[in-house]
N, C-alpha and C positions, 0 to 999 in steps of 0.2 A: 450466621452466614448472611451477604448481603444478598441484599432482595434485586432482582436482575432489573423490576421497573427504577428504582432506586440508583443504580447504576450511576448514570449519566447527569442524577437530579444537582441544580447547582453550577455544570457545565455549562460553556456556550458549546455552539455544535464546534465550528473549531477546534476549541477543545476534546472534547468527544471524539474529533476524525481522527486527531493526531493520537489519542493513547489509544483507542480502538480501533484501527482500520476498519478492520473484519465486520465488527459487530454494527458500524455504521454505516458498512455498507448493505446486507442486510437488513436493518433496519429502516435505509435511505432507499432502496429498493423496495418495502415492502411499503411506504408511505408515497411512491411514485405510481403504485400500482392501486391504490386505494384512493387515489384523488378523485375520482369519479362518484368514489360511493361516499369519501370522508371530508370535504368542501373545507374545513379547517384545518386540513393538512396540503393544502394547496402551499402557501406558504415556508413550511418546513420543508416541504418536497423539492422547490427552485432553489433554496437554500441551499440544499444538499449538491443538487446537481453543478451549481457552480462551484462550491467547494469542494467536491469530487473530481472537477476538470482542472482544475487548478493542482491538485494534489496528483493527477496526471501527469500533470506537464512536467512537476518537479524532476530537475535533473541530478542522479548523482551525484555526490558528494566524497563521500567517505569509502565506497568501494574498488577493494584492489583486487587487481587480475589472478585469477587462480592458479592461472600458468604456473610452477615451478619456477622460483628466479627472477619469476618478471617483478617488477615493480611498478608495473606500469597502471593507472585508475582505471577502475571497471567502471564503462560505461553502458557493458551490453552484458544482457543473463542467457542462460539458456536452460532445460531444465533433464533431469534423468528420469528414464522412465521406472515403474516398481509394477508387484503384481498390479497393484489396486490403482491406477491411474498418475500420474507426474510425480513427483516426488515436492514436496513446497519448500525447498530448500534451492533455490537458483543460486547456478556456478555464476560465478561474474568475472568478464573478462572486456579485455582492453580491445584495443581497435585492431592489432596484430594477431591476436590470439582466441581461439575458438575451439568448441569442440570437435575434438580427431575422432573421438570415440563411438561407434556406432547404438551404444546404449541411448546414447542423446537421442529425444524424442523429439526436441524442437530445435532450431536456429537459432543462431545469434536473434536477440532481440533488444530493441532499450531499456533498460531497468527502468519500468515503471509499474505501479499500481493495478493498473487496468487491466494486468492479466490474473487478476485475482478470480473473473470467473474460470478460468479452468480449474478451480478444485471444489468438489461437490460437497467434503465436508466444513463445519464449522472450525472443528480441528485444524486442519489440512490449511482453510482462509486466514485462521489467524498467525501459524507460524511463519506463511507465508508473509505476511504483513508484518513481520518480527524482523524480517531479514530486508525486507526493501526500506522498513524506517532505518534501518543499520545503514544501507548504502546512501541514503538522501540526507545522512547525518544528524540522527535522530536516535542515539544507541540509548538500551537497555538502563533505564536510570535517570533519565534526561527528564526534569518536573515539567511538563507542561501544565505553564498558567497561562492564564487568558492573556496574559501580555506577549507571552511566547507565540501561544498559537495565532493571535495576530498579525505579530512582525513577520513571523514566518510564511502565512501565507499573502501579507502585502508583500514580501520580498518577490517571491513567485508571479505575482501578480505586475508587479513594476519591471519585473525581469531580471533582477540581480542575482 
């Protein structure tokens, strides 16, 4: 089994952000909150933080509206609630269409990243992050190398 420090070793963080969301963000999180005590993680920590705004900003791509029929690109989620808190699975729907159903525990919102803190487990952050790499066109299979996660986030970056 691999070794979880192991992980990442070899990656740039780009790299890292894009096959891990979840795990770099916790991670990115937990090296923001230690600068104080870890002075060599200063660095990694700015790091982080502009490639986690950037990885914000990303606008859908690949997502289509849940509506029944529509065909129309999801550019907004919203999410269902369960015993245990949201469900990380977000509906995705188009600019006409939204959730009718009182189960819905949130609003239309933009499908982005950033709503990854509302799920407390590690589980729960990463399938979340399974489904919003799916909509910013990023699906299951997709190799990220370092050339990838580059263009990808200069594209972001330049605003393309």
């Amino acid at each position: 089994m691999e070794d979880s420090k192991d992980r990442f070793k070899g990656l740039t963080v780009e790299q890292a952000l894009l096959r891990s969301p979840a795990d770099m963000y916790d991670r990115g999180r937990w090296a923001i909150r230690e600068c104080e005590n870890q002075p060599h993680l200063v660095r990694l920590a700015r790091r982080f933080q502009k490639l986690w705004e950037l990885f914000c900003q990303a606008e859908a791509a690949a997502a289509k509206c849940t509506e029944s029929g529509c065909k129309g690109a999801g550019r907004l989620m919203s999410f269902t609630r369960r015993d245990s808190g949201l469900s990380p699975r977000p509906e995705f729907w188009c600019e006409r269409h939204g959730p009718g159903d009182p189960d819905f525990d949130t609003p239309k919102m933009p499908i982005s990243i950033r709503e990854i803190w509302r799920f407390n487990t590690k589980g729960d952050r990463r399938r979340f992050a399974k489904y919003i790499r799916y909509a910013l066109g990023i699906p299951k299979g997709t190799r990220i190398t370092e050339e990838f996660a580059n263009r990808w986030f200069a594209d972001i970056e330049d605003g393309d």
